[in-house]
N, C-alpha and C positions, 0 to 999 in steps of 0.2 A: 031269315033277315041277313042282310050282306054286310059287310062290312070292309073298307080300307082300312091299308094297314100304310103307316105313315115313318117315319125318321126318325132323328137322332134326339139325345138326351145325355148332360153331363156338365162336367164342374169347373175346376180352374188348375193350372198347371205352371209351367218352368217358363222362363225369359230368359235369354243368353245373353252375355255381354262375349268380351275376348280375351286373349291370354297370349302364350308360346307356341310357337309352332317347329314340331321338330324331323327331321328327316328330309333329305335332298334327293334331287332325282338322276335316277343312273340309267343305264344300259344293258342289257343280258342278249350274248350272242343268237342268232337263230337264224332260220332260214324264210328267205323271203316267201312270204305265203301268195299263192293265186289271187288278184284280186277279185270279191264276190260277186256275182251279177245281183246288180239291182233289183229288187221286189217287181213284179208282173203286176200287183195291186198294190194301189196307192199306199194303201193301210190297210189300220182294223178293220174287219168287215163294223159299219154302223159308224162309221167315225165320220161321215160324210151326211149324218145325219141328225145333226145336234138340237136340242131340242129349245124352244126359245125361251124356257126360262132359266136354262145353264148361262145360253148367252147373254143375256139382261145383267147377270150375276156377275159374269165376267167382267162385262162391258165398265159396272157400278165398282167391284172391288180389284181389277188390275188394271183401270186406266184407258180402257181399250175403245174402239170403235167397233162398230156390229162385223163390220168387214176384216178387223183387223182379229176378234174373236174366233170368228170363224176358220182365218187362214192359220190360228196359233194350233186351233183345234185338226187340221189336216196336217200342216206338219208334225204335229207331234207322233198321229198316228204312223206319218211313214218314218220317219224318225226312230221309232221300237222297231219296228221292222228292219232298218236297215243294222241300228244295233244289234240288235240276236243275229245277224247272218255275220258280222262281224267277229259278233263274240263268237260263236261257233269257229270259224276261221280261225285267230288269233289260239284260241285256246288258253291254256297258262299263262302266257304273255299278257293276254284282256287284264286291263285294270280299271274297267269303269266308263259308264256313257253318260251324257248327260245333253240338256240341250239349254239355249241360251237365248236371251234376245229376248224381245217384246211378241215378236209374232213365233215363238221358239226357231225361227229361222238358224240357229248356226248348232247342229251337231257335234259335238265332241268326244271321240273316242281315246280313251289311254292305253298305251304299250309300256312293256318295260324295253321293248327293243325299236331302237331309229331304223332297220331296218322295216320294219311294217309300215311306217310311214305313207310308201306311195298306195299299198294296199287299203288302206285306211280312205286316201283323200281319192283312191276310185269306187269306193265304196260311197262317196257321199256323205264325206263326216271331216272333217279337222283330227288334224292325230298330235294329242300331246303325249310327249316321251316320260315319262317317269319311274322312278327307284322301286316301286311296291308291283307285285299282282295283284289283282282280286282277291285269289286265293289267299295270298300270304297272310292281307288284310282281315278275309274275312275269319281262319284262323286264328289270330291273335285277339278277335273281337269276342269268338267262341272262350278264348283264355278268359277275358274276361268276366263274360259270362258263369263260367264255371265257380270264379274266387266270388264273385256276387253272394253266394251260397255261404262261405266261410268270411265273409269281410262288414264289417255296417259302410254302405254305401251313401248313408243320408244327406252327407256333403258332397258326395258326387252323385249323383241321380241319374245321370245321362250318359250314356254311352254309343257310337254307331262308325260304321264304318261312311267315309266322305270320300269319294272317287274324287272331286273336285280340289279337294289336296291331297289326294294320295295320304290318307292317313287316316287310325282308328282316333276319333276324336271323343274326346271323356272330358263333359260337364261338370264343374265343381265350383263348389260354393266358396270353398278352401282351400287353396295352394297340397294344405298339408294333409288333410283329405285325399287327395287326387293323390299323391306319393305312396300315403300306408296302401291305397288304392293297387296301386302300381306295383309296388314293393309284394306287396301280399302274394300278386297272380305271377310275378315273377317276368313279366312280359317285356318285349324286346324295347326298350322308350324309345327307338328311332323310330319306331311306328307311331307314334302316339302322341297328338297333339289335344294339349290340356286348355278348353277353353273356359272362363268364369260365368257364373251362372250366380243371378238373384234371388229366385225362386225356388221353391219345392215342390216337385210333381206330385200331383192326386190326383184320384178318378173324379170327372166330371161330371159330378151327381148330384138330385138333391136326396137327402139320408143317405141312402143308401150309396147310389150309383145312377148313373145318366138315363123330325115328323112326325108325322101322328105320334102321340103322346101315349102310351101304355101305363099302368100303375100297376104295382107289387106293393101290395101291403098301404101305407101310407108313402111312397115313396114313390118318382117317377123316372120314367126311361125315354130312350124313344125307338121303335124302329127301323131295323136297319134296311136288309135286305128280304124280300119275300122267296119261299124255298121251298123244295118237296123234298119228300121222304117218302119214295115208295107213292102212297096213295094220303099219305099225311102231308097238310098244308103248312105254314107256320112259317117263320122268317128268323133271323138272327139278330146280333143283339150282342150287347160287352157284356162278360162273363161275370164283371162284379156288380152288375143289377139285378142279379138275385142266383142263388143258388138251386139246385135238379129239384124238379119236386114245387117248387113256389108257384103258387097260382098267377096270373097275370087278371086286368080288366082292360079294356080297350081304351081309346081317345074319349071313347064318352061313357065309360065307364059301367060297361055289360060284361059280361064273362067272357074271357077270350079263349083261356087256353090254360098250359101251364109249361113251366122249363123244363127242357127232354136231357138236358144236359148244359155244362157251367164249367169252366174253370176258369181260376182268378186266385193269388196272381201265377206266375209264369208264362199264363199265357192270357190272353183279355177275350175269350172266347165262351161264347153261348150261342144256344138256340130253343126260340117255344113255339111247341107243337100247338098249334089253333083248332078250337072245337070247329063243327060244321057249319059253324052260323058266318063264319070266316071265309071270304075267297081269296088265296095268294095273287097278287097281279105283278107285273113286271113293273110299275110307279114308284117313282120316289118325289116327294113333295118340293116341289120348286118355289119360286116368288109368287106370294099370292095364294091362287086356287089352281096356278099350272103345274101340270105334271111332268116330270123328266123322264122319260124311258129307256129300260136295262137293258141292252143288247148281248153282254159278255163281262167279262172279267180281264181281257187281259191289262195285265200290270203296267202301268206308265212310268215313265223316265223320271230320272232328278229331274230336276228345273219344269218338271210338265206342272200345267195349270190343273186345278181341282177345287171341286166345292162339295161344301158339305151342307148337309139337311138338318134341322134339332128343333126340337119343340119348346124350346128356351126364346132361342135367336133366330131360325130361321135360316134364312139360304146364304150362303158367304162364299167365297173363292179363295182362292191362294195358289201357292204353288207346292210341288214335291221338294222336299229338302234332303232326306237322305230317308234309304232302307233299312231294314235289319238293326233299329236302334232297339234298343235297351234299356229299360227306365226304372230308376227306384223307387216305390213309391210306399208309403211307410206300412202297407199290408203289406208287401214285399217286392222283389224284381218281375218285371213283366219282358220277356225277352221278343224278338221280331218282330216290331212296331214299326211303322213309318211315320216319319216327323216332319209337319207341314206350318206352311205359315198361317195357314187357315184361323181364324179366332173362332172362341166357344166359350160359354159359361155355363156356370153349375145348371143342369137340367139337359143337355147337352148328349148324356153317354149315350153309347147304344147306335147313335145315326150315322147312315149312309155318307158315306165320302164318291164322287165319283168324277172319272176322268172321261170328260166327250161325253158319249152311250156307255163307258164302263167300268164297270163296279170297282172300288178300289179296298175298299173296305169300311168299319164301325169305328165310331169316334170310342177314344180308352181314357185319353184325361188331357190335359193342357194346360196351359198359364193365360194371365192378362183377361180381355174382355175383346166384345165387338163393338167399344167405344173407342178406346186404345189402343187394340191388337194385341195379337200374342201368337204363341205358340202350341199347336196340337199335334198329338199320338193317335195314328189309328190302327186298331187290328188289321191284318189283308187280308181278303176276304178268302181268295184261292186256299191258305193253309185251314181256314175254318171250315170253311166246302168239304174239304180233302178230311179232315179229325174227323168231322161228324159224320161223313157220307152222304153231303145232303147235295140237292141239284137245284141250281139259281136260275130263278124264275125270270125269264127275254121276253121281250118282243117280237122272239121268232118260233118256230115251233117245238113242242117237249123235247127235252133229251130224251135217247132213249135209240137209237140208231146204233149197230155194234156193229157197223161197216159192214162189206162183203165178207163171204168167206175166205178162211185164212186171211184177216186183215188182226192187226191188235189194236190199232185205233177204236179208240170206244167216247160215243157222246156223253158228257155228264162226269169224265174224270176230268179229274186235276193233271195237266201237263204243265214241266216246267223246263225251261231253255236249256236247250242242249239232250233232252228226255227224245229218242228214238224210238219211230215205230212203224207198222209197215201196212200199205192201204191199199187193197187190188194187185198182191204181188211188189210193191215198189217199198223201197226204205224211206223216209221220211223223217226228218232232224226239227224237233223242237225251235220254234224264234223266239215266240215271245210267251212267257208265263200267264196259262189261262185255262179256264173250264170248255172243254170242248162242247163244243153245241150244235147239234143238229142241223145238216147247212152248210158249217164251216168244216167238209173234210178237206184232210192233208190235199189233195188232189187241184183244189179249188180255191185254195187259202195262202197266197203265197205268203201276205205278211203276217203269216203263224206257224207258216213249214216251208221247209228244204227237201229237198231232196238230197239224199246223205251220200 
């Protein structure tokens, strides 16, 4: 007997308000970089093929017209694409991309140096000049990260690097909070801008932890993405709805499976291996009884639109707010999360977030409601892929292609921007952060590889 395997599942979480902003923006010498030839393909591969209950979603939660959903959904893809060939470019200097606008129409790329500027706007992006890199940012955020361990974070629960102020921004409930914060990790405070926060992050679950609805015990989840292991079916899933070893039942409550593995917190990461009565499909539960279909993984921009799936609430949009955030949550810090404006309530964990046709990741926890609004945390799927070894179930045909010989490109890993590799003899340079998939080689794919 067959069964779907369905979304998300989870609880209630943090609401920002504002605060201080500190660090201005400077200059750093360098030499004017080649400006990058534009992408050969538009986008993602599948981004040209959205599915109509993302865009219904859209249309209801950002405001949109079916036309105007769909042009948000192609710029965004060529948008990643032109970013990663940039940031490749730029190097050290890259401080961050982002896109803007109702139809994401206006790209945005940051330098610390005005000389990249004309590089930048022949690339097809707007170039704001500012004080920070990437790098420097996302170092100082790693500081923080690290004092999370010796510090009680309770009052500050939030933490991520924002390209859109050039700055590591750290949530707190408390002024005074956010200083012992500060003071503890020792870190640079022109970096860091302290914003107020209402709320307290927790995972969005009921008991336990957070489409189609799963149950562990008396508690529910939802899941997220469907996945293989070898010849093992099974999908993923937030790490704190139940620990290795825990049996699972399906949406309608027959034996499913059980967890192959779990962590939580540090990281909001799980996955359950499904008995045979289970078939993985590439589906994630849209509005109604439509389905949305996974093409890929690669990673979407700030400002990109997304919706997620839950067996609480159901299908909702929003947009990307920042990467690599950081969240306290009273079982402890959950590090590399993305922070969206997406709403969710308790029942919630576990589900599918996803950008166009791809995968973004598992809802981890959030604030507020889908009456009100608020704010959600989701795992990314790519670093979960990559922990477990597991390969995300497309629309297109299995991984499992390990290119010509002498190529290192391989279907079914985890590649991330700027990650080099070589395909029929040629070098090949990482764009955008994604699961390679059978189909999309370096060769074929301009907006996911360069040629180096």
């Amino acid at each position: 007997m067959l069964h779907r395997h369905a979304t998300a599942a989870c609880a209630t979480l943090t609401a920002v308000g504002a605060l201080v902003l500190a660090g201005s923006p400077g200059v750093v010498a360098a030499e004017v970089p080649t400006p990058p030839s534009t992408p050969a393909v538009a986008g993602t591969p599948g981004a040209d093929k959205p599915s109509p209950a993302l865009l219904d979603a859209m249309q209801r939660d950002l405001g949109l017209t079916r036309e105007q959903a769909e042009t948000r959904l192609k710029n965004e893809a060529e948008a990643g694409a032109r970013a990663g060939r940039l940031r490749n470019t730029l190097g050290d200097r890259f401080a961050g991309a982002w896109v803007s606008g109702p139809v994401s129409a206006t790209l945005t790329v940051a330098t610390t140096d005005a000389a990249d500027t004309a590089a930048i706007k022949a690339g097809g992006a707007e170039a704001k000049v500012v004080r920070h890199g990437l790098k420097r940012l996302e170092e100082a955020k790693a500081e923080l990260d690290k004092g999370s361990v010796r510090t009680k974070t309770t009052d500050a629960p939030v933490w991520y690097v924002d390209p859109r102020t050039n700055s590591v921004t750290l949530e707190a409930a408390k002024e005074s909070a956010a200083d012992v914060f500060l003071t503890a990790t020792g870190i640079d405070r022109t970096l860091v801008r302290v914003k107020a926060t209402t709320e307290r992050p927790r995972p969005l679950a009921h008991d336990i932890r957070g489409g189609d609805a799963y149950y562990i015990g008396n508690s529910r989840c939802s899941v997220g993405f469907a996945v293989v292991s070898g010849t093992q079916q099974g999908f993923v899933t937030a790490g704190h709805c139940g620990r290795a070893g825990a049996a699972t039942l399906g949406h309608n409550k027959v034996a499913q499976g059980a967890f192959k593995a779990s962590t939580f917190p540090g990281k909001d990461m799980a996955w359950v291996g499904a008995n045979d009565d289970w078939t993985a499909t590439a589906h994630v539960k849209g509005e109604g009884d439509q389905n949305v279909e996974v093409a890929g993984s690669t990673e979407a921009l700030v400002g990109a639109s997304i919706c997620r799936s839950g067996s609480t609430t159901g299908w909702h949009c929003g947009t990307v707010e920042q990467h690599d955030t950081s969240v306290s949550y009273l079982q402890g810090t959950v590090k590399g999360l993305t922070r969206t404006t997406v709403c969710a309530e308790p029942g919630d964990s576990g589900g599918p977030y996803v950008s166009g046709t791809q995968a973004q990741g598992v809802t981890s926890g959030g604030s507020g409601n889908c009456k009100d609004g608020g704010t959600t945390f989701y795992q990314p799927v790519n670093p979960l892929l990559q922990e477990y070894g597991l390969t995300l179930k497309t629309n297109g045909t299995d991984a499992g292609d390990a290119g010509k010989a002498g190529s290192t490109w391989v279907a079914g890993k985890v590649y991330r921007a700027g990650d080099r590799v070589t395909y029929d003899g040629v070098s090949y340079r990482c764009v955008q952060s994604h699961q390679a998939q059978t189909g999309w080689r370096p060769s074929g794919t301009a907006a996911l590889w360069q040629r180096a």
